[in-house]
MIFI-402238 format. One line per 10 residues: number of its first residue (from 1); for each residue x, y, z of C-alpha. Coordinates in Angstrom, 3 decimals, padded with zeros to 6 digits. Layout:
MIFI-402238
NUM) X/Y/Z | ...
***
This chain:
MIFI-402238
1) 056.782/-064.959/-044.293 | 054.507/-067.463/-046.382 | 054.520/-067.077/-050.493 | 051.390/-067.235/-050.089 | 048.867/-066.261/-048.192 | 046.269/-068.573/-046.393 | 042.956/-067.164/-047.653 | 041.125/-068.236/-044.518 | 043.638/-066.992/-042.346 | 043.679/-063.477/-043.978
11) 040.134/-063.436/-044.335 | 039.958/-063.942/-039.990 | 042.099/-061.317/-039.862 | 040.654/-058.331/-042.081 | 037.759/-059.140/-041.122 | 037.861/-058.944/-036.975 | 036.371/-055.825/-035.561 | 039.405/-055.190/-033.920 | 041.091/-054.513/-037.677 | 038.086/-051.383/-038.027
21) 039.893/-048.440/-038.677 | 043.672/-050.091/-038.558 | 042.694/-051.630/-041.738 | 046.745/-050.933/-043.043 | 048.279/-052.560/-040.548 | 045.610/-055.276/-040.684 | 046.080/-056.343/-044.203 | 049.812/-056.220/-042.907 | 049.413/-059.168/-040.246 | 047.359/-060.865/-042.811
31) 049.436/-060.883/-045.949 | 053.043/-060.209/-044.619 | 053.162/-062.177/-042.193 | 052.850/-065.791/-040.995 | 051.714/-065.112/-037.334 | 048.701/-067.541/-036.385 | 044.981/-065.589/-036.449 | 045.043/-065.770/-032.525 | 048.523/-064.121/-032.287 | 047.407/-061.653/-035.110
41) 044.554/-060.487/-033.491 | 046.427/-060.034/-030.196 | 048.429/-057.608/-032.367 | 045.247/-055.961/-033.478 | 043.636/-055.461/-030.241 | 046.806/-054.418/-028.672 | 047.137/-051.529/-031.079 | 043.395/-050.726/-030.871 | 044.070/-050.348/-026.850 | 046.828/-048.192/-027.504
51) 044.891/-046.054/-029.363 | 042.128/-045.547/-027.608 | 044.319/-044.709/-024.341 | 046.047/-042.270/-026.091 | 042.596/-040.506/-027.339 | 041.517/-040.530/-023.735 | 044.999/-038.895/-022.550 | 044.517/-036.754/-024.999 | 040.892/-035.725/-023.914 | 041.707/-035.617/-020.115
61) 044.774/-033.543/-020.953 | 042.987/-030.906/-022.990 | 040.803/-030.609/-020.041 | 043.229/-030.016/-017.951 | 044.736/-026.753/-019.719
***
């Protein structure tokens, strides 16, 4: 973990549409953490993947009752 944070670095990361909504765990990658900006958003879209699977599951299950 860095003392402190890379301002460009952090910036890349809030600001990436994949950190919309996840803004939390976002500001995590970005000031907790030393991961580079490509790894970082990995994490980001990852989660944003997850999420949106689990919204669909959710949909298709509902219609399934």
């Amino acid at each position: 973990m860095k003392d402190q944070p890379n301002s460009d670095r952090a910036r890349k990361i809030l600001s990436h549409p994949h950190a919309r909504g996840i803004e939390s765990f976002a500001r995590h990658l970005a000031l907790q953490t030393d991961l580079p900006v490509d790894q970082a958003v990995g994490a980001l879209e990852a989660l944003q993947q997850d999420l949106v699977g689990n919204q669909v599951d959710s949909i298709i299950n509902a219609g399934s009752k």
